[in-house]
C-alpha positions, 0 to 999 in steps of 0.5 A: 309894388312900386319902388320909392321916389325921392321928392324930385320923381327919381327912383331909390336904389337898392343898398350899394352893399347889395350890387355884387350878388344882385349882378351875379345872380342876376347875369345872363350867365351861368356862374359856379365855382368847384372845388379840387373834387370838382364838387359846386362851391358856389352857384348863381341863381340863373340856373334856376330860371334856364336851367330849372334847377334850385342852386342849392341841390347842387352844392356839394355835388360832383361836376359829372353828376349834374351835368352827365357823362357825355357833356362832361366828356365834352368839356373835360379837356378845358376843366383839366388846363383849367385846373392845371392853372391854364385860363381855358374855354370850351364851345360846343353842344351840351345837352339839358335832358333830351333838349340840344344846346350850344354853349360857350363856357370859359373855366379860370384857376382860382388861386390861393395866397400861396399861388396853388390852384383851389378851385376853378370858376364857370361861366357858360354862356347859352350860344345857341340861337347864335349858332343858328345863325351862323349856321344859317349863314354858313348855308347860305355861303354854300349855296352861294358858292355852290351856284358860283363854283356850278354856274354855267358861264365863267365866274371870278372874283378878283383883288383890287390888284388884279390876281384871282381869288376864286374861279369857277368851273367855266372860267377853267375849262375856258382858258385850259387851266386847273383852279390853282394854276389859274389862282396863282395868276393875275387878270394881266398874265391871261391878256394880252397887251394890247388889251390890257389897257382898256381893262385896266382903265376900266377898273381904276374907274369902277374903283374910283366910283366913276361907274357901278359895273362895266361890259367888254369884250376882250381877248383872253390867252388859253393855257396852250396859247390861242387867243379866247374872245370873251365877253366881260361884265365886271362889278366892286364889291365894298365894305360897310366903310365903302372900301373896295373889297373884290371885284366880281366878274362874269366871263362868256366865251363869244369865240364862236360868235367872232369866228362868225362876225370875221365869217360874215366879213369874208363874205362881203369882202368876196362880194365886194371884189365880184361886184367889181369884177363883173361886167354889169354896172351894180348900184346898191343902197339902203331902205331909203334909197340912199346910195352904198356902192357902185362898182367900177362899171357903175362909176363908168356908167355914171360919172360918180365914184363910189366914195363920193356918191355915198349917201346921195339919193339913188335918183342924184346918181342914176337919172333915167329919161325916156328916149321918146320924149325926154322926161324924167324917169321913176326910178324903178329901184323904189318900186322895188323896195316898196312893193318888196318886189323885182322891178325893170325899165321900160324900153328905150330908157335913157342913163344921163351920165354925170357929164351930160352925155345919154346912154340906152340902158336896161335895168333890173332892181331888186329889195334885198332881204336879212336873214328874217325876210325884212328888206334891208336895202336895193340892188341895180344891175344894168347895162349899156344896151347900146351895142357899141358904147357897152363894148367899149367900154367892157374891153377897155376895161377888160384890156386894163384890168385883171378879169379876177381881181379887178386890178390893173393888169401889167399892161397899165404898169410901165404907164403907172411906173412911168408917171410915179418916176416923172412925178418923183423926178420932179419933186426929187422923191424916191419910188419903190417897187414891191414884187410880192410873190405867194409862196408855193401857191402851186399847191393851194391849187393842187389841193383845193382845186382852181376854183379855190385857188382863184378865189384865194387870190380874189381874196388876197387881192383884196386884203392887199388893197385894203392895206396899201395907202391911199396912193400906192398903186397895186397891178396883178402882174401874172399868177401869184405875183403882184406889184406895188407902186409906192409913189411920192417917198422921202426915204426907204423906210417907209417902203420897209414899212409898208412890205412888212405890213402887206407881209403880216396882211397878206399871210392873214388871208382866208377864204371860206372852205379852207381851214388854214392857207398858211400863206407865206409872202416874199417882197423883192425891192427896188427903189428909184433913183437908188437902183435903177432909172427907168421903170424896166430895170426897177421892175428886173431889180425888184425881180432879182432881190425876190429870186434872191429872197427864194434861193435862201429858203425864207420869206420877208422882204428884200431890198435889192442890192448890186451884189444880187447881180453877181448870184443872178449871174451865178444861179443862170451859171449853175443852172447852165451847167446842171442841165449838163450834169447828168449826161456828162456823168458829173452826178454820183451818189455818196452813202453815210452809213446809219450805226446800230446804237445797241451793237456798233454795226452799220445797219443801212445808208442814207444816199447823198448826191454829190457832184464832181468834176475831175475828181473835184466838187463842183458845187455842194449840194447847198448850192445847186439842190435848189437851182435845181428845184427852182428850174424843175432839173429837180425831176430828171435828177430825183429820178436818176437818184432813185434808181441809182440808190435802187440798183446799189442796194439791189447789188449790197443786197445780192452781197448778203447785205441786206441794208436798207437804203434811204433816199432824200425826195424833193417837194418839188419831186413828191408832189410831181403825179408820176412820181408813183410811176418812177417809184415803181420803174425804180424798183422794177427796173433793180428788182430790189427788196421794196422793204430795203428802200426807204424814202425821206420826206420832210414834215412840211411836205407830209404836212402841206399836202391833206388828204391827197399826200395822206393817200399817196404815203398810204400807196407807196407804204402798200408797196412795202416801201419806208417811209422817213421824217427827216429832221423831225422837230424842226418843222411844224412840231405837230404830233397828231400826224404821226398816228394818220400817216404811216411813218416807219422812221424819225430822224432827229434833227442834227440841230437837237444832237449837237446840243444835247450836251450842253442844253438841259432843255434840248435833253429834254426835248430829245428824250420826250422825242424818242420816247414819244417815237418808241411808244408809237413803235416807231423807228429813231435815227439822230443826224449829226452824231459828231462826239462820243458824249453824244453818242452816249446820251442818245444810246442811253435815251433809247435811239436805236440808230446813229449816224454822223461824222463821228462814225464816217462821212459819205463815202463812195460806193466801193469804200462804203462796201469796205466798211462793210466788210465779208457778209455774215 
């Protein structure tokens, strides 16, 4: 039925008095008031149409009795603020029979005129479908994250400001952190500087609205330190307004695929420095026979340098004619590369040099391949068949150049240095000279063999001429050592600058096969007209300022200076006057007694050389230990040490002493062959106790020599010799070798003990070292005990030796026997 209209079509409203209960009974909400029994009062007529009940049934009746036990239950918590006089709410699951819902329900106090709580209003609203969709979406969050958090490369999502929000299981096991320690950090604290920048700017674009996403490749800092190579795909999420929210990015770890790149690199770099090296002339180019390269001989061959002959067409460059009749040759690198095939001249071919003259060459060429077989380019290999030309021209190569790097040898660099200061000296510039010297290469060799040897100095070489300005001049004067004329300078700054950089190059250098060189560089330098005139005297200022350089135990640079003469002059004194020691008996052996922590006694000695002329000290052993090693006087003197220390203990020990005594062996001593041989002689000779000898090596000496020093400390341990780390914490600080090789003692670096006091840290440290010792059942000594505090704190951290001044110096033989006192 129709409702009626006014005369203009619009329809009549129902009386105004009748809106309230229209509105209350007609609200999708189920309404109802109880009294202070709980008993329904009033109930809207939406439970008839939801719920199928008549309201009036429910009049008079009991919450609890309509509604259940279990949903009164449920909500009785929020009916009893409610009737505490307390607004209250209650969602949650309400059951209708066997039929599950979900509701929200809101309970308010309804008061008298006298304030008191009467009664309490309902209204429930049925939630049910919106939960499902909450629920729903919750799901689909899980699953959201569930794939973010398992996802196989590394996931992030990160604030506008940089710091992490959420990160994955990848990005963790990538950079070593756990998922809090990574969330209390920002994108900046895991890059380093020099990449931080291009990040940052990247994403002030992307928030900017400059670009949707972005890709990089960047480093990341891994927890313990090393650098991570990842690749990065970063995109913005924003809001409904546009807003940015998070950033969302994808992390895959490409380290491997770098080590690869940087492989492949050394590949070509070793390549390049053959080709230069070998006594054929080699062109190559690419597809198009278009040059790339030409070696030294090739440029000779030629006329062209390589620089200037790239790109040109192979046949501008490499003009071939018959020698019968003159005409054009076709250049068989072509063939070659068409026909994916080796190809060689024909007899009696003609190479016209740039400048005219015709040389009688043979040539082989060859398409070179990837990985895939597809040609990628072609090589040349040819030689001057005229017996003459081609030996000349190999010999004066071979007189001017080092057969192994290719650079000039030291015959060509008094000339070089010869032009360098006339030219400055007209110009009024200065020259430097830089005497570069590998340190201990010696060992390279001995570890790795020759054959690695050469090809590290091949590639250091050319990591070196890479580096150097265009007009520096770089000669192989001998061995290991190197020299750089650094021409047309206006101050010695720029030869600082350059030393360093060749410094931070040079020690860069790898070769295949070798895992870690550890090369380390040291720079002597001269400069003209400041330190000398003429080109011997640089070369013998630059010489002294390295020597200088090596007597202090360091590496770097060193610029000479007129005092170097005066220690030159001193090092050849005490080098004269060493080679004499031993026969005139100025050498002696001095013993420090090693203190058991535990009881106060002496419990072993450590031999320490000493050398005194009437009654007085020489030189210290700072002083003339390393002359001593620089000159080899190292060996006899080693040798004299181990006995000398054998048969004193051989003679406590005949006492009824049986203390062990530890002797001090150089590098240059350990890594001699014979020094097994000496080490047995030693032993046989006093016919001492093995396990009363202990040998103290240094960390680096243990650590720089592999396999071989591995297998030797395995020897001398068999014969039931000890072995000691001394000054242990101070060198490579690696721990892993502590379970390879077979150390008895570690002895704690002075530098920790003198500390220990004072520095919470250097505490620490201490005890982590004795504890780790301990663990590893490994014997402690701490160095440099000088006050009873100390003492204190190291017998309290568990070291079971002590030794230092606080208990006695070195001492002479007989006054050590003193300490000693009767034998037990």
């Amino acid at each position: 039925m129709r409702p009626p209209k006014h005369a203009e079509g619009v329809p009549t409203l129902p009386d105004e008095s009748c809106w309230p209960e229209r509105i209350v009974h007609g609200a999708p909400v189920l309404l109802t008031w109880l009294d202070l029994d709980q008993r329904f009062g009033y109930v809207n007529d939406t439970h008839r149409h939801w719920l199928g009940v008549d309201p009036a049934q429910m009049i008079g009746k009991r919450l609890i009795e309509v509604v259940g036990a279990a949903n009164y239950a449920r909500a009785r918590a929020a009916l009893e603020r409610a009737y505490a006089g307390q607004p209250a709410s209650y969602e949650g699951e309400l059951f209708n029979g066997s039929e599950r819902r979900y509701a929200h329900g809101n309970f308010q106090p309804d008061f008298d005129a006298a304030g008191r709580v009467r009664g309490i209003f309902t209204a429930l609203v049925d939630i049910t479908e919106r939960r499902e969709l909450e629920l729903r979406l919750h799901e689909s969050e899980r699953r959201f994250f569930s794939a973010f958090q398992h996802a196989a490369i590394g996931m992030a999502l990160t604030g506008t400001d940089g710091r992490f929000l959420r990160v994955n299981a990848a990005v963790c096991r990538m950079l070593g952190y756990t998922q809090e320690e990574l969330l209390a950090l920002s994108v900046a604290d895991v890059t380093p500087v020099d990449d931080m920048a291009t990040d940052a700017e990247q994403m002030r674009q992307l928030l900017a609205g400059q670009c949707e996403n972005y890709q990089l490749e960047k480093r990341n800092r891994h927890k313990d330190g090393h650098v991570v190579h990842i690749q990065l795909s970063v995109s913005l999420v924003r809001d409904e307004e546009g807003a940015p929210l998070y950033f969302v990015s994808q992390a895959q770890d490409i380290s491997q695929r770098k080590a690869f790149e940087d492989a492949l690199q050394r590949e070509r770099e070793l390549a390049e420095v053959t080709l230069r090296s070998i006594g054929d002339a080699v062109i190559i180019t690419d597809p198009q026979s278009r040059i790339r390269s030409l070696n030294p001989i090739a440029e000779a061959m030629t006329g062209w340098g390589s620089a200037e002959a790239q790109g040109r067409p192979v046949e501008q460059v490499f003009q071939l004619f018959d020698a019968r009749d003159g005409r054009p040759v076709a250049n068989p690198l072509r063939a070659a590369i068409d026909n994916n095939t080796i190809a060689d001249l024909g007899a009696r071919t003609l190479l016209r040099h740039r400048h005219g003259f015709d040389t009688p060459v043979e040539d082989s060429s060859a398409p070179i391949h990837d990985h895939a077989g597809n040609v990628v380019g072609g090589v040349l290999v040819f030689h001057d068949v005229s017996e003459t030309r081609a030996l000349a021209l190999k010999l004066i190569h071979l007189t001017q150049h080092d057969t192994l790097t290719g650079l000039p040898n030291r015959s060509q660099l008094h000339e070089h240095l010869a032009q360098a200061l006339a030219h400055a000296r007209r110009r009024q510039q200065r020259v430097a000279l830089l005497y570069i010297d590998i340190h201990q290469f010696k060992q390279i060799n001995d570890q790795h063999g020759h054959a690695t040897g050469d090809g590290v100095l091949r590639a250091f070489a050319a990591q070196l001429q890479r580096s150097l300005p265009a007009d520096a001049q770089l000669i192989r004067y001998g061995g290991d050592e190197f020299v750089v004329v650094l021409s047309q300078l206006d101050n010695t700054g720029e030869a600082a600058r350059v030393a360093r950089m060749l410094i931070d190059q040079g020690e860069q250098t790898r070769v295949e096969g070798v895992h870690a060189l550890g090369l380390h560089l040291g720079i002597g330098i001269s400069v003209y007209p400041d330190d000398a005139l003429d080109p011997e005297t640089l070369l013998q200022h630059a010489e002294t300022a390295l020597v200088a350089l090596r007597s202090q135990g360091v590496h770097g640079c060193r610029f000479f200076t007129a005092s170097m003469d005066e220690r030159a002059r001193s090092r050849r004194s005490i080098e004269s006057a060493l080679r004499q020691a031993l026969s005139r008996r100025q050498l002696s052996l001095h013993y420090q007694p090693r203190i058991s922590a535990a009881n106060g006694r002496i419990v072993g000695a450590e031999a320490l050389l000493r050398w005194h002329v009437q009654g007085r000290e020489l030189y210290t052993p700072d002083q003339f230990i390393a002359v001593a090693e620089d000159s080899g006087l190292i060996l006899p003197i080693g040798t004299w040490v181990l006995r000398q220390a054998c048969r004193q203990a051989r003679a406590w020990q005949q006492q009824g002493h049986r203390i062990p005594v530890s002797v001090n062996v150089s590098p240059v001593q350990f890594q001699h062959p014979d020094f097994p041989d000496w080490l047995d002689e030693a032993l046989a000779e006093s016919a001492l106790d093995p396990g009363l000898l202990e040998l103290e090596l240094t960390e680096r000496m243990v650590m720089s020599g592999g396999d071989v020093t591995g297998n030797l400390l395995q020897r001398i341990r068999q014969r039931g010799v000890r072995l000691s780390l001394d000054d242990f914490g101070t060198g490579y600080c690696s721990l892993s070798y502590l379970k390879h090789f077979p150390i008895d003692t570690l002895k704690i670096d002075r530098v920790f003990v003198r500390d220990v006091i004072g520095d919470a840290d250097t505490a620490t440290i201490t005890v982590a070292i004795i504890e780790m010792a301990r663990r590893l059942d490994k014997l402690v000594v701490a160095e440099g005990v000088e006050t009873p505090e100390q003492a204190a704190f190291l017998r309290q951290a568990g070291c079971a030796e002590l030794q230092g001044f606080l208990f006695a110096a070195a001492l002479p033989a007989d006054e050590f026997e003193r300490l000693l006192g009767p034998p037990d």
